[in-house]
Structure formats: structure tokens, C-alpha cells
N, C-alpha and C positions, 0 to 999 in steps of 0.2 A: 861912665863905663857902659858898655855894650856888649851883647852874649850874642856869638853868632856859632849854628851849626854847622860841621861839618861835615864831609865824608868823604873817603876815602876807595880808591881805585879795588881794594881786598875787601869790601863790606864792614872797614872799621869808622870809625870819629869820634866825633863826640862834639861838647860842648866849650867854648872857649870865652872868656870873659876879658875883654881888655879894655885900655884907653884909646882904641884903635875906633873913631867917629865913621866913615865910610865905608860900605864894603869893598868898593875899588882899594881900599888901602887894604886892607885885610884878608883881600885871595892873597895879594905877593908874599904878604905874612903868613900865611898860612903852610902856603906851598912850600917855602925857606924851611918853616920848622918841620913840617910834615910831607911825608912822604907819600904820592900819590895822592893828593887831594884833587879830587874830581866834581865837588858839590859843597856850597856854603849859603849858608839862609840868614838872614834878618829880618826878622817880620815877615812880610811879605813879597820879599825883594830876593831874588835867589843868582846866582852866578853856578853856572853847568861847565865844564868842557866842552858839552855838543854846542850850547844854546847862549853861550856867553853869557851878559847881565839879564836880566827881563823882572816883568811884576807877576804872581803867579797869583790864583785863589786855591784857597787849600781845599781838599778835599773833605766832604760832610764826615764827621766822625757815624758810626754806624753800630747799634749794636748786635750784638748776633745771637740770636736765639730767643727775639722779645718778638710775641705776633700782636702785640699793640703795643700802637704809638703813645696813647694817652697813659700806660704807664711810668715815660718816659720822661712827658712833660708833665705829670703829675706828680713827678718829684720822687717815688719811690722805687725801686730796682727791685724784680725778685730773684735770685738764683735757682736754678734747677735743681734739686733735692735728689730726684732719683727715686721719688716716693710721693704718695697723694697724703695730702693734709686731712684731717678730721677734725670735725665739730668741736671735737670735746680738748683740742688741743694737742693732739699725737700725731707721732707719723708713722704712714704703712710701709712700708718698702714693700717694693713691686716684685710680683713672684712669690713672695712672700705674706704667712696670714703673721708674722711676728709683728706685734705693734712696740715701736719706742716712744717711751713717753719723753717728753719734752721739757725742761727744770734745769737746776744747778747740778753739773755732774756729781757725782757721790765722792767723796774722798775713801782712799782704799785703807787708811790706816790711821789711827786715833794721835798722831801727835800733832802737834800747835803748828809746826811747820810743813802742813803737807804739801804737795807736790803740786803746781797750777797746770798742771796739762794732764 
């Protein structure tokens, strides 16, 4: 079995998983079941409308909003918070002197089944 992407002439697709070995076999199949397909991928193997079969290389993934690299490859993410971190383990939100402290949220009501959000 083989997953090959597609897509389609209206900005739809998806993914398709068959016993279909070739991409040569698997536009005609596609196009039969689907309507306006314009684009199919296997690996690195793709068939266009414009451009017929060819080999492409993908494009780098990228992420956006990191100004070092060595966060990246050093394995940890951070997200943007929208507030500066402190010492002691709290966050400030900007514009603001209010500090929130950082812990297990509080549950609002004393029974056994409280609420996880």
C-alpha cells in the first residue's frame, strides 16, 4: 500500500491510500474518481497539470517567530506568551503591573469531580 497526495482544481484533496504501486497508475485513478485533480505527490515524485511527472525537493520547513536557530536544534520550542517571565517563576503581562503566578489552576468548587478546563 501506497499514500499519495492530492489536490484538486478548487483548493481541495487530501490523502489517498491504495494498492495502486505507480504514480503513472494513480493520476488516471484519481482523476476517474475525483473531480479536477490538478496535483499528486509520492514522496518526492509529483505529477502537475502544467509540469507533468518530475522529482521535486521540498521546501525547508521554517519556523516563524524563533530569532535563534540553536533553539531549534536544541530540541526545545518556546511559544510567545505575550508576557515577560520572572525569576521567581511568574508571568507579567505587558502593559500590565498584574503578576500571574504559574501552578495547577485552582478548582472552583469542592466536589471529587471538578471540571479539567
Amino acid at each position: 500500500m501506497k499514500s499519495y497526495l492530492f489536490t484538486t482544481d478548487d483548493d481541495r484533496g487530501g490523502v489517498i491510500l491504495c494498492d495502486i504501486d505507480t504514480l503513472e497508475e494513480v493520476v488516471p485513478y484519481l482523476q476517474q474518481r475525483f473531480k479536477g485533480v490538478i496535483r499528486v505527490e509520492q514522496g518526492r515524485t509529483e505529477w502537475t497539470v502544467e509540469g507533468g511527472f518530475a522529482e521535486f525537493t521540498p521546501r525547508p520547513v521554517s519556523v516563524v517567530g524563533l530569532e535563534d536557530e540553536e533553539a531549534v536544534s536544541g530540541g526545545s520550542l518556546s511559544a510567545e506568551t505575550g508576557g515577560t517571565s520572572q525569576a521567581d517563576g511568574s508571568l507579567e503581562a505587558e502593559g500590565s503591573k498584574e503578576t500571574v503566578e504559574r501552578g495547577a489552576p485552582e478548582q472552583a468548587d469542592d466536589s471529587p469531580t471538578g471540571s479539567l478546563f
